[in-house]
C-alpha positions in Angstrom: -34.7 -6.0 -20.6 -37.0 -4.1 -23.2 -39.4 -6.4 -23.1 -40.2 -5.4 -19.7 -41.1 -1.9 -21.0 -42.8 -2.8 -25.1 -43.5 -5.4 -26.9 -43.2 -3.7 -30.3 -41.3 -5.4 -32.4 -39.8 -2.1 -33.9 -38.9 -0.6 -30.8 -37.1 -3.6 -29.9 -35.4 -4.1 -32.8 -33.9 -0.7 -32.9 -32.6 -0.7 -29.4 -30.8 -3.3 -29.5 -29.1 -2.6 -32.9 -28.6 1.1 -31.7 -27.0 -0.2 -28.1 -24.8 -3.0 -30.2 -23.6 0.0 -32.7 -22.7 1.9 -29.8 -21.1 -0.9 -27.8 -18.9 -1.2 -31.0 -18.0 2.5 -31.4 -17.5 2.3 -28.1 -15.1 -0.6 -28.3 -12.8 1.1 -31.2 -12.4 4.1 -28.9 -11.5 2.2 -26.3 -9.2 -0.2 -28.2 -7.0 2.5 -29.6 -7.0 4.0 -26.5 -5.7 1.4 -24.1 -2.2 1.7 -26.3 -1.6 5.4 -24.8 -3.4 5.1 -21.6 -1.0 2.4 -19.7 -2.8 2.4 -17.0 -6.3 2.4 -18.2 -6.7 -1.2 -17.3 -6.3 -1.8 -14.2 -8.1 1.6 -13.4 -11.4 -0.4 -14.6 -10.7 -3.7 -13.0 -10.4 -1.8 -9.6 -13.6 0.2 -10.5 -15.4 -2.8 -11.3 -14.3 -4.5 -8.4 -15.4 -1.6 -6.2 -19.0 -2.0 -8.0 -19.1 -5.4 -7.6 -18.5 -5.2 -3.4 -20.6 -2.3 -3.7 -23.4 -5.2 -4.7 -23.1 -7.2 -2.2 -22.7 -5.0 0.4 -26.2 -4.1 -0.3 -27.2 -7.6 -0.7 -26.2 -7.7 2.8 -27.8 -4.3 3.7 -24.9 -1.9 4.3 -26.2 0.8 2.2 -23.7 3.0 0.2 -24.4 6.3 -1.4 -24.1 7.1 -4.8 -22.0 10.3 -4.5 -19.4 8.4 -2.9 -19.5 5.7 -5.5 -18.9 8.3 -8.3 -16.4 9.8 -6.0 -14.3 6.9 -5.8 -14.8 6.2 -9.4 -13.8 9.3 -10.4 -10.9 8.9 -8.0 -9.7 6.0 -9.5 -9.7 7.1 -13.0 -8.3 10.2 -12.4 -5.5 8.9 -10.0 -4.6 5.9 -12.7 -5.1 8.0 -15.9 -2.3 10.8 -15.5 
């Protein structure tokens, strides 16, 4: 995907190695996390399958606005997460 905005070399390079070294701090977080939040998964699987209908309802055209996305994401989370 940053090849659609540069195509220094340098500024490609350090993108990715800063988004991969954040994906893995990221990951640690999460990891040790998911021991004291029991419900932490299925929180995200529900988020990400409202997302993914979310996608193809606008494939189809049924347009969905993005305060009530966030809404129910941040229903979900906080609903699962106590």
């Amino acid at each position: 995907a940053v090849f659609g905005v540069t195509e220094n070399p340098l500024i490609v390079f350090t993108s990715n190695m800063f988004a991969i070294m954040g994906l893995r701090s990221l990951y640690t977080i999460l990891s040790k996390a998911a021991s004291d939040l029991e419900y932490l998964e299925p929180a995200v699987a529900v988020v990400l399958g409202f997302i993914g209908s979310k996608m193809v309802a606008e494939y189809f055209g049924i347009y969905i606005p993005t305060e009530l996305s966030l809404g129910v994401v941040l229903t979900f989370f906080k609903r699962w997460s106590w």
